[in-house]
C-alpha positions as CSV (number, residue, x, y, z in Angstrom):
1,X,9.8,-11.6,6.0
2,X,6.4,-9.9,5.2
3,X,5.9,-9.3,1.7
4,X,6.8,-6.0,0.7
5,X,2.5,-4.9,-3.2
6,X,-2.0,-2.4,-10.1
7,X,-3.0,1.4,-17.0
8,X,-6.5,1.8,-24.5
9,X,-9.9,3.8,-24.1
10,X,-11.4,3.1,-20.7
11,X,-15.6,4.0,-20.3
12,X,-16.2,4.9,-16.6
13,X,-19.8,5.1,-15.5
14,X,-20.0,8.0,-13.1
15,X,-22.6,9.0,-9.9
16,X,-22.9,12.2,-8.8
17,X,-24.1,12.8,-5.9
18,X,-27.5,13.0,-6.3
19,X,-27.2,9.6,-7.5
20,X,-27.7,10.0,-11.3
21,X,-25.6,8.0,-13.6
22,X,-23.4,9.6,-16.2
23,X,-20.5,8.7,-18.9
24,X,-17.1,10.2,-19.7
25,X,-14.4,8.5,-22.1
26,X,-10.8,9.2,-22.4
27,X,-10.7,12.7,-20.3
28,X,-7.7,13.8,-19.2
29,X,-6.9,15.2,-15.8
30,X,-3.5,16.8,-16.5
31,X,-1.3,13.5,-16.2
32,X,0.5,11.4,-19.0
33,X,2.0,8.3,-18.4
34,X,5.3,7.8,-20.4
35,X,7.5,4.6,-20.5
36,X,10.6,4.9,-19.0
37,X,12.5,1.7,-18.6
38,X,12.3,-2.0,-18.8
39,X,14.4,-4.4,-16.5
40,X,14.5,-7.8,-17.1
41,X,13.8,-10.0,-14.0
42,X,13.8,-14.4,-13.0
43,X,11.2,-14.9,-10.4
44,X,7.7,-13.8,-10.1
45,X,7.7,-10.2,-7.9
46,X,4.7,-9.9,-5.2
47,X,5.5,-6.9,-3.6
48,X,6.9,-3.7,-5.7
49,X,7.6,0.0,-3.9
50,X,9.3,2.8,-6.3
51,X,11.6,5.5,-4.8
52,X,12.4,8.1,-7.2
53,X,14.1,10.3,-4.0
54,X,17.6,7.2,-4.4
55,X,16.9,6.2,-7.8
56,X,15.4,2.9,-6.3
57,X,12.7,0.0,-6.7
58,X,12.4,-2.8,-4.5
59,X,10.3,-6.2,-4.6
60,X,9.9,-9.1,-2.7
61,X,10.1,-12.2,-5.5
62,X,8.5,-15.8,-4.4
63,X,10.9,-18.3,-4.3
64,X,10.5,-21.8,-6.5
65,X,10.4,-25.4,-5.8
66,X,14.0,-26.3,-3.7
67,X,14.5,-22.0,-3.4
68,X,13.4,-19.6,-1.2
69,X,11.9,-16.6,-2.3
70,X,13.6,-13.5,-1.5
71,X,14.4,-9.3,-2.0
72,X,16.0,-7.5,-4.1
73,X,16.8,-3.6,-4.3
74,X,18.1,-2.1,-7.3
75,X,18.8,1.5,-8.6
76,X,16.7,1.7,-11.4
77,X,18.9,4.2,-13.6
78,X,22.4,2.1,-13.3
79,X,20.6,-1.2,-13.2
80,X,22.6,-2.0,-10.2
81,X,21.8,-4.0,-7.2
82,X,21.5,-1.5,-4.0
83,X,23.4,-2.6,-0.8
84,X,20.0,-3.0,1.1
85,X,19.3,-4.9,5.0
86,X,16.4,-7.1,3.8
87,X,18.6,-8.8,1.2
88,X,21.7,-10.0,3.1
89,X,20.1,-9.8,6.8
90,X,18.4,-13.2,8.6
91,X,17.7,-11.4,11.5
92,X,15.1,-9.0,10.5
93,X,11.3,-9.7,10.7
94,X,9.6,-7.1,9.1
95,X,10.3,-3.6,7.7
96,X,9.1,-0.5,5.8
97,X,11.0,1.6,3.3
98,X,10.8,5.3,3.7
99,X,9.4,7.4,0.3
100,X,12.2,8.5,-0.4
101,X,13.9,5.0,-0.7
102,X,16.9,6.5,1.5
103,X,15.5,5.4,5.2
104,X,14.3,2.0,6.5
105,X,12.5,1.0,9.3
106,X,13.0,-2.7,10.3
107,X,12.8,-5.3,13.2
108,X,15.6,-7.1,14.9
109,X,15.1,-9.9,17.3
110,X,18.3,-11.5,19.5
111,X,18.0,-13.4,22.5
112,X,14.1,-13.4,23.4
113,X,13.7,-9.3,22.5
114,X,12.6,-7.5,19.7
115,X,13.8,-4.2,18.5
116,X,12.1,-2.0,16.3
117,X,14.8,0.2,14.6
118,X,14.9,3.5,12.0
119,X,18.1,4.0,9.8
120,X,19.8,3.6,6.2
121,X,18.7,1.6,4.1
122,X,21.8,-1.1,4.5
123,X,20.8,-0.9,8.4
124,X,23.4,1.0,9.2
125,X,23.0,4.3,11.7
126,X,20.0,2.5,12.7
127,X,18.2,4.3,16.0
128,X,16.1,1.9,18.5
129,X,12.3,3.7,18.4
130,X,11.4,0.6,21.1
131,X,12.7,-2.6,22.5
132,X,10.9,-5.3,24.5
133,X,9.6,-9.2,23.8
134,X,7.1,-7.6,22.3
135,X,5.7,-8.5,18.4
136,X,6.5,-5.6,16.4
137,X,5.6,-4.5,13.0
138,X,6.3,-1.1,11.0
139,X,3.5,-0.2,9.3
140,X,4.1,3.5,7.6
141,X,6.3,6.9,7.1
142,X,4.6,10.0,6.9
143,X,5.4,11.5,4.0
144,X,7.5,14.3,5.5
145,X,9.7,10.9,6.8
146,X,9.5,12.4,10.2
147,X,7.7,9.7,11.5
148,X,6.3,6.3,11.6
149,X,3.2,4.7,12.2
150,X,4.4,0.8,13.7
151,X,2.7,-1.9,15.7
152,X,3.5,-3.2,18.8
153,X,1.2,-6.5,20.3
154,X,2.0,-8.2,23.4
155,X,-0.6,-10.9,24.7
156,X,-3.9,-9.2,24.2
157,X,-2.3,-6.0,24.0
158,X,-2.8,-4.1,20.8
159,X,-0.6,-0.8,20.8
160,X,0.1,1.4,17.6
161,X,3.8,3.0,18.4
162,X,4.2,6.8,16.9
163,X,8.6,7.0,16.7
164,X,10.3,9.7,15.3
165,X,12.3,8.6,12.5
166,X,15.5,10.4,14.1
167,X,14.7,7.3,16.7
168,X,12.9,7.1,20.2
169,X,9.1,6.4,20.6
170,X,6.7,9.7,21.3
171,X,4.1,7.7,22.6
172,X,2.0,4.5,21.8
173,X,-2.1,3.8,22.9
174,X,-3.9,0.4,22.1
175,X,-6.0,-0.4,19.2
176,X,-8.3,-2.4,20.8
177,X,-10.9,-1.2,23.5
178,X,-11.1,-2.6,27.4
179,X,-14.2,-5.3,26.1
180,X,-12.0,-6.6,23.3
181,X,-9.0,-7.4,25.4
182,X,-11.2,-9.3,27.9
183,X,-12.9,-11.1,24.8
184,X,-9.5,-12.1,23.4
185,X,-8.2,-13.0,27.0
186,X,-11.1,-15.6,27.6
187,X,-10.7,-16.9,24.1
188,X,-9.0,-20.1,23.1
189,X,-6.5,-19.9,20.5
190,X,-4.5,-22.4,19.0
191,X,-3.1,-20.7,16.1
192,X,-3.1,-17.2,14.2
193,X,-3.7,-13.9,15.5
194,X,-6.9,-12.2,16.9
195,X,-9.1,-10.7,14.3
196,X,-8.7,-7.0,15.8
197,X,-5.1,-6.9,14.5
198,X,-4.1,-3.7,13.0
199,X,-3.3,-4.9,9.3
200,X,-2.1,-1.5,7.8
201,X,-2.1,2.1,8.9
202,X,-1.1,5.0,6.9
203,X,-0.9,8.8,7.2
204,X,-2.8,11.7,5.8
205,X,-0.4,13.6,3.6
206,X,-0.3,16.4,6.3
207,X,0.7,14.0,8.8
208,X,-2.2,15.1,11.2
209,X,-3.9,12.5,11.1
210,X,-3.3,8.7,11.0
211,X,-5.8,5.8,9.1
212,X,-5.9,2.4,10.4
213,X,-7.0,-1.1,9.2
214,X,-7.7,-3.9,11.5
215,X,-8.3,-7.2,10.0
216,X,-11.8,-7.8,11.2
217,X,-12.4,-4.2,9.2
218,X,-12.8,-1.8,11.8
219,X,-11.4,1.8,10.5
220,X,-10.2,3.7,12.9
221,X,-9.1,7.8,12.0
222,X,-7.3,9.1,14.8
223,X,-5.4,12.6,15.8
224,X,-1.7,12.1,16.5
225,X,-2.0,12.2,20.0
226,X,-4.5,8.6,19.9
227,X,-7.8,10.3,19.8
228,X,-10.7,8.7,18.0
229,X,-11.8,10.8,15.4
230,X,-14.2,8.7,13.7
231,X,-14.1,4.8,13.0
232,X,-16.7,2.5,10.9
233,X,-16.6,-1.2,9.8
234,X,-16.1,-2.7,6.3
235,X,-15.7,-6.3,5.4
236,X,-13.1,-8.3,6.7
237,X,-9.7,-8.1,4.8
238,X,-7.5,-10.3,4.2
239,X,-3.9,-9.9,5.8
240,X,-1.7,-7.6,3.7
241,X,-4.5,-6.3,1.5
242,X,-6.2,-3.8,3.3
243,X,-3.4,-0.8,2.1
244,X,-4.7,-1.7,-1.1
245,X,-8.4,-1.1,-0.3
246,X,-8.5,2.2,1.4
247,X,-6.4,5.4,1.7
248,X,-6.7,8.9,2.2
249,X,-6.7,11.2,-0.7
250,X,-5.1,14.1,-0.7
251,X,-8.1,16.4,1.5
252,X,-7.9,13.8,4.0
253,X,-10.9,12.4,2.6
254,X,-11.0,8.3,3.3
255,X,-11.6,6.4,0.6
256,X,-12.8,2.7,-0.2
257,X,-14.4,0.9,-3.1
258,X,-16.2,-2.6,-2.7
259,X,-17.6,-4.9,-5.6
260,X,-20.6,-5.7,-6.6
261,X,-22.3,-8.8,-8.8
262,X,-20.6,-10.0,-12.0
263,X,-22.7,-10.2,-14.9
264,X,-22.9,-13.5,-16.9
265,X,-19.8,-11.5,-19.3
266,X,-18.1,-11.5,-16.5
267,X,-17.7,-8.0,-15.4
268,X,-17.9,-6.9,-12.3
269,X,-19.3,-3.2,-11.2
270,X,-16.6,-1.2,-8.9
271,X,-17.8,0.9,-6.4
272,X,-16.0,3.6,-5.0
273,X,-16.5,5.3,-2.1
274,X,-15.9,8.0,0.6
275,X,-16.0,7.2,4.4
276,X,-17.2,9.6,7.4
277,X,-19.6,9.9,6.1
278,X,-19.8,6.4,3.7
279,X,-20.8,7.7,0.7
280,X,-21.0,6.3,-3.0
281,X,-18.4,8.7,-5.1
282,X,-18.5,6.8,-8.3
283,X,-18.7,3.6,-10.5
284,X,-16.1,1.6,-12.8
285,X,-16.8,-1.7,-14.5
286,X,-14.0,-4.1,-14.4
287,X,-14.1,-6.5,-17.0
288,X,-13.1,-10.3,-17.1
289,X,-9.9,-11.8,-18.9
290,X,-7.0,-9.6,-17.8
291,X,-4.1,-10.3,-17.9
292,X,-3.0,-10.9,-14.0
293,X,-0.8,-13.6,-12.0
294,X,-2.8,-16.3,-10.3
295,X,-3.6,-14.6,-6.7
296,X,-2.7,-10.8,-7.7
297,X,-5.3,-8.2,-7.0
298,X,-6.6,-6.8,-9.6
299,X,-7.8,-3.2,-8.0
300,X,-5.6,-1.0,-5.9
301,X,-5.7,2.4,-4.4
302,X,-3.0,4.8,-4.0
303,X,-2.1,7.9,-1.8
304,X,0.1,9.9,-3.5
305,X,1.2,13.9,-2.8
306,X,-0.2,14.6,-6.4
307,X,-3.6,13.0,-5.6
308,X,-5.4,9.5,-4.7
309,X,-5.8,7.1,-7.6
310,X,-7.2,3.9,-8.5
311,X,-5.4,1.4,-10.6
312,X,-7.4,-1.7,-12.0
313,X,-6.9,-4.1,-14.7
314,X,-8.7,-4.1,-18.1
315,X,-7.8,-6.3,-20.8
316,X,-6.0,-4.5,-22.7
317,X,-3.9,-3.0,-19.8
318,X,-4.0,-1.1,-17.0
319,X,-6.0,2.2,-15.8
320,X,-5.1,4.8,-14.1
321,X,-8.2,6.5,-12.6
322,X,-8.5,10.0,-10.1
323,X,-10.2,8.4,-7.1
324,X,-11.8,12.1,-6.5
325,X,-12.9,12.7,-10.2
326,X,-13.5,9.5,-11.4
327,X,-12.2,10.7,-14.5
328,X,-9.5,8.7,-16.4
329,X,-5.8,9.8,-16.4
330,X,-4.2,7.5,-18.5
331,X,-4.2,3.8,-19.3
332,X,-0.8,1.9,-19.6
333,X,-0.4,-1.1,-22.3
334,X,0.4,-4.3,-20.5
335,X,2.6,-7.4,-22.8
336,X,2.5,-9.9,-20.4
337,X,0.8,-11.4,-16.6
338,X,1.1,-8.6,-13.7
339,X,1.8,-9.8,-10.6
340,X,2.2,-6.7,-8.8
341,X,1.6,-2.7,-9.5
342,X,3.0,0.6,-7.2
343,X,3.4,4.2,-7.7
344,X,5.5,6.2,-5.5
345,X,4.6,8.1,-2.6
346,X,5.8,11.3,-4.9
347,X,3.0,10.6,-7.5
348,X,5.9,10.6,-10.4
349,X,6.1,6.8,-11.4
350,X,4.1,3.4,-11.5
351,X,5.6,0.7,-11.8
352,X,4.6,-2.8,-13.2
353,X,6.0,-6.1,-12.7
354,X,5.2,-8.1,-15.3
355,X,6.3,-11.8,-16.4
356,X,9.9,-11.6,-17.2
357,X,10.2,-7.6,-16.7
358,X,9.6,-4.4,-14.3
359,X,7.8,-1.7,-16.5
360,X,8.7,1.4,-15.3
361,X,6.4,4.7,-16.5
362,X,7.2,8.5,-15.3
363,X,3.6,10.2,-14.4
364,X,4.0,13.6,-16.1
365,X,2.4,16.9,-16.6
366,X,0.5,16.8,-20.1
367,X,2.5,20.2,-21.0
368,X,5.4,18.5,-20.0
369,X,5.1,15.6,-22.6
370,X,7.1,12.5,-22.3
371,X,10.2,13.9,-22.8
């Protein structure tokens, strides 16, 4: 199963863009984090997603010595565990949960073919979007859930697969070009998978236009149809991470950030950025001795239909950033080690998973209040 993936006074050293420095405290953007609920939890979660449409978080947990690690879905206002495929199923290989929490997009494999399926969230009602011996992966919903983004690799054969969620494939076209394929067919490989994988791929909040990741940081922005539209090349990523490191805010402007050297305090400047063309938005310093999980990341970026925000850990907890602005939202208290953040596709609630508990906080309107 792939694993399914973070908010005190906060100074943020902003560029413009004409390159001059500036500084800005506490300044509010319109958003107020407010705690909503605690749930206790045994294992260690790696992978969070929050779907306020059914009520419903769900998190991959790693397993311990003697135990597998595993998934659990639960409905966060009951507290009860949700009837949901990736926790009772051995047959499914990957899968994607839709915004909304109420659709799922999975992979079935029997007798030599895979299937790459769309229905509830218990599997059931499930359409077949393509079939074959194919490897196949789902990689995003729009936010609409009208379709997904999945990928399909063959050989050297690279394809990302646009389904409609109702099920059956509208068309596919190959992520790699005619040189790569001949490059990966004359290379020896003994294990792994070729650097030109697509890691991640995620739509624009219109759904026009589609964002992909390859491992070996190519960027690809393409029309739904499988045009080009632009493409540039980052640092390598790390598989699994690269959702985390760029997304499209809310214009359908591609963001990024990257890291620069850490000072002898140990603080590290954050750079964030805007692709097509690559330029420097602003700066954030990210300081030493948070409190983090051995392994977790400790910067994300999320799309959300309220806006594109960056989450990184301080010491005294966790802030929430407006990737466009750079100007700080809010910044949520932290008790314990954080092994994994999320905020829902909605752009109403972040959740934490800490040591021992998921921290759940509702993203209001200031004139709302934390009511």
């Amino acid at each position: 199963m792939q694993p399914l993936l973070v908010l005190s006074i906060l100074l943020v050293v902003l560029f413009s863009d004409d390159g001059h420095a500036g500084e800005t405290g506490h300044a509010s953007v319109g958003t107020k984090a407010c705690h909503l609920k605690s749930i206790p939890i045994e294992h260690q979660v790696n992978y969070l997603t929050i779907h306020p449409g059914a009520h419903v978080l769900a998190y991959t947990f790693m397993g311990e010595i003697g135990r597998a690690g595993g998934f659990k879905a639960i409905d966060y206002a009951s507290g009860a565990e949700v009837d949901a495929l990736p926790a009772r199923s051995q047959h499914y290989v990957h899968m994607k949960i839709s915004p909304s929490g109420k659709r799922l997009a999975f992979v079935q494999t029997e007798k030599g073919e895979s299937a790459l399926k769309i229905g509830d969230l218990d599997g059931s009602n499930a359409k077949v979007c393509a079939a074959s011996s194919s490897y196949y992966r789902p990689l995003a919903f729009s936010f609409d859930e009208q379709l997904l983004l999945a990928l399909s690799s063959q050989g050297n054969d690279h394809q990302i697969i646009l389904c409609n969620s109702a099920g059956g494939m509208m068309r596919s076209w190959a992520t790699t070009t005619v040189l790569e394929r001949m490059k990966e067919r004359l290379t020896l490989r003994f294990h792994g998978s070729p650097s030109w994988m697509v890691d991640t791929a995620s739509f624009s909040t219109d759904g026009k236009e589609i964002l992909s990741v390859r491992t070996d940081g190519q960027i690809v922005l393409w029309d739904l149809n499988g045009t080009r539209l632009h493409e540039s090349t980052l640092k390598h990523f790390s598989l699994g991470s690269s959702d985390r490191l760029v997304a499209f805010a809310e214009d359908g402007t591609v963001f990024t950030f990257s890291r620069t050297t850490t000072d002898r305090q140990g603080r590290t400047p954050l750079i964030i950025s805007t692709l097509f063309p690559e330029r420097k938005r602003f700066e954030v310093l990210h300081e030493a001795r948070v409190r983090a999980a051995p392994g977790t990341d400790h910067v994300y970026l999320y799309a959300t239909q309220q806006g594109l925000y960056l989450l990184y850990f301080k010491p005294s907890g966790v802030a929430i950033v407006s990737a466009r602005s750079g100007e700080v939202v809010d910044e949520v208290p932290v008790t314990a080690a954080v092994s994994a953040l999320s905020m829902s596709q909605d752009g109403t609630m972040l959740g934490i998973a800490q040591s021992g508990s998921l921290e759940l906080w509702q993203l209001a309107q200031e004139r709302d209040g934390c009511g």
